[in-house]
Structure formats: C-alpha cells, structure tokens
C-alpha positions as CSV (number, residue, x, y, z in Angstrom):
1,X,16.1,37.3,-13.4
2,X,13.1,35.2,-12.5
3,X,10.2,34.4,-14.8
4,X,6.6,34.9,-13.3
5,X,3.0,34.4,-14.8
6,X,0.9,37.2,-13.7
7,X,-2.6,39.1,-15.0
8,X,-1.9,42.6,-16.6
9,X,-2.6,44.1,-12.8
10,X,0.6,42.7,-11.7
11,X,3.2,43.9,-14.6
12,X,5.7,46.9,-13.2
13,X,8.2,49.1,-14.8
14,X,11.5,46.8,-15.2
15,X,9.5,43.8,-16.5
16,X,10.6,42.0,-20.0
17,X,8.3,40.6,-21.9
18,X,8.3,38.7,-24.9
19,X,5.9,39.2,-27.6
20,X,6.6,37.5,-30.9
21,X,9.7,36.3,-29.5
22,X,10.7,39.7,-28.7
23,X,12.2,40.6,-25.8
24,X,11.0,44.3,-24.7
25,X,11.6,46.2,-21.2
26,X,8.3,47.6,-19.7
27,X,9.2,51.6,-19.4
28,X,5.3,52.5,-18.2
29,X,2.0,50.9,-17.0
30,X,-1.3,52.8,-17.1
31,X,-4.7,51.7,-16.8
32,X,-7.0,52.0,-19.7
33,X,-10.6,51.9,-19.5
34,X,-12.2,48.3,-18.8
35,X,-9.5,47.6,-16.3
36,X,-7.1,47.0,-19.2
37,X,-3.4,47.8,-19.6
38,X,-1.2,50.3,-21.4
39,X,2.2,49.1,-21.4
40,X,4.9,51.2,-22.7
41,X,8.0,49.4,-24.0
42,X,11.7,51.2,-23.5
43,X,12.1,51.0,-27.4
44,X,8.5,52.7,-27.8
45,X,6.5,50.1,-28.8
46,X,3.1,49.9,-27.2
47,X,1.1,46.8,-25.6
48,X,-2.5,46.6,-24.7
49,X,-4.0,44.0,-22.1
50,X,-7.2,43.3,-21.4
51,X,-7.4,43.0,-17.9
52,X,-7.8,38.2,-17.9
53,X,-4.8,37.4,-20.0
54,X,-2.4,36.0,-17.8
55,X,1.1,36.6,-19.5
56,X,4.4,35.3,-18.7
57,X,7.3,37.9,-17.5
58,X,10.7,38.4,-16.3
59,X,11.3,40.3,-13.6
60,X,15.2,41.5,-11.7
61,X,15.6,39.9,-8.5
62,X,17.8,42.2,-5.9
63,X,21.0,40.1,-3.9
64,X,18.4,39.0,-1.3
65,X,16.3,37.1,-3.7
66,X,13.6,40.1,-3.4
67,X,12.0,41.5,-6.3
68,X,14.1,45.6,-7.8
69,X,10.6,48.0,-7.7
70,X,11.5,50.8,-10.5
C-alpha cells in the first residue's frame, strides 16, 4: 500500500480512506451533480465530495510497484 493525496476525481474502487479515523474500502465512485463525488464504502457507508477537497488515500500497489485498477 502507498498513501496518495488526490481531488475526488482521482479516487477508484480499492482505495481506503480514513474518515474519523476510520479506515473504509471505496466499493463505488459516481459523479454527482456539481462535479462532486459519491463514494460508496464496502461496509455501506456513504461519502460525498465536493469536487476541491483534496483527500489523503491508500491505494494497493501490484509486484511491479504499479498501481491494482479494480
């Protein structure tokens, strides 16, 4: 795992967040109105971003040191 600051645009299924000190697994992304974000957490909880908050995430790395796409 490698930890990554990106904007809302940039989160992808597989990516753990932390909010409140919670770890939670990103299960979905969708795209809300006013470029913001709908993420959908793997124990059902549910996230909105507005589209400048850049957040902090950690994200699988394959062998090669390349990013897993789910």
């Amino acid at each position: 795992m490698r930890s990554v600051e990106v904007l809302p645009a940039r989160v992808r299924r597989g990516d753990v967040i932390a909010v409140g000190g919670v770890p939670h697994r990103v299960r979905d992304v969708r795209e809300l109105r006013g470029r913001r974000r709908r993420l959908e957490f793997e124990d059902g909880n549910v996230f909105v971003l507005g589209p400048w908050v850049t957040i902090r995430v950690r994200r699988e790395r394959t062998a090669a040191g390349g990013p897993v796409h789910r």
